[in-house]
N, C-alpha and C positions, 0 to 999 in steps of 0.2 A: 145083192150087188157085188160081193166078193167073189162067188164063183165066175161072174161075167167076168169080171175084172181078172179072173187067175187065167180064168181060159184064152181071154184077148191076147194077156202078157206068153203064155205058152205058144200061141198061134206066129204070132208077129218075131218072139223069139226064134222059133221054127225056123221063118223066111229068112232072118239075118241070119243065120248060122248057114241054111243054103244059100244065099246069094252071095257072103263071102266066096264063092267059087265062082264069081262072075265079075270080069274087069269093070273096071271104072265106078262099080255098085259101093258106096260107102254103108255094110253091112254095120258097121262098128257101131255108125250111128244110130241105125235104125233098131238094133240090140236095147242101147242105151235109151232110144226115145220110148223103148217099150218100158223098160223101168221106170222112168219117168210120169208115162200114160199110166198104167197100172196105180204107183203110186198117187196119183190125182187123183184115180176113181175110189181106191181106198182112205181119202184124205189125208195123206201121209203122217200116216201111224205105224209103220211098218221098219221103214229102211231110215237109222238112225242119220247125222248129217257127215258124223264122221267115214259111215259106208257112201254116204254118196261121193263125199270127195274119193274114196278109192276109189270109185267106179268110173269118176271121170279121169283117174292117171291114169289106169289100167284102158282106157278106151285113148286114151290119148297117146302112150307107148305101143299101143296095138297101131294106131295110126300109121304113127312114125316108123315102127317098123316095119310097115306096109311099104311108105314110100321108100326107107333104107333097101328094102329088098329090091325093087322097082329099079333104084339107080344104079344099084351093084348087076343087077341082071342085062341093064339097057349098054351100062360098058363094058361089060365080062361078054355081051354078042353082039357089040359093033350098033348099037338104035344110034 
């Protein structure tokens, strides 16, 4: 069950990291839901609780400065 489960998290990782290159797609999240899944299928024994809270700042500043960029870009060319 762990290779399924490595392979699932590589695969869906994969997508997030390219769909970040595609507007309106919230890859961040779909990153983080792979962590998440992964760890369900391994019964979370793996990623301690204080790496998950990292995981969710870091997904959460990544966010933010998605849309910081987003609003800097919309008035830096007139949206």
């Amino acid at each position: 069950m762990d290779t399924f489960a490595d392979w699932l998290f590589v695969v869906l990782w994969g997508a997030g990291v390219l769909l970040t290159l595609v507007p309106f797609v919230p890859a961040t999240l779909l990153i983080l839901a792979a962590a998440l899944l992964h760890e369900a299928l391994v019964g979370f024994r793996e990623l301690s609780l204080g790496l998950w809270l990292a995981l969710g700042v870091l997904a959460l500043l990544a966010m933010s400065l998605d849309n910081l960029a987003t609003l800097l870009g919309a008035r830096r060319y007139g949206a």
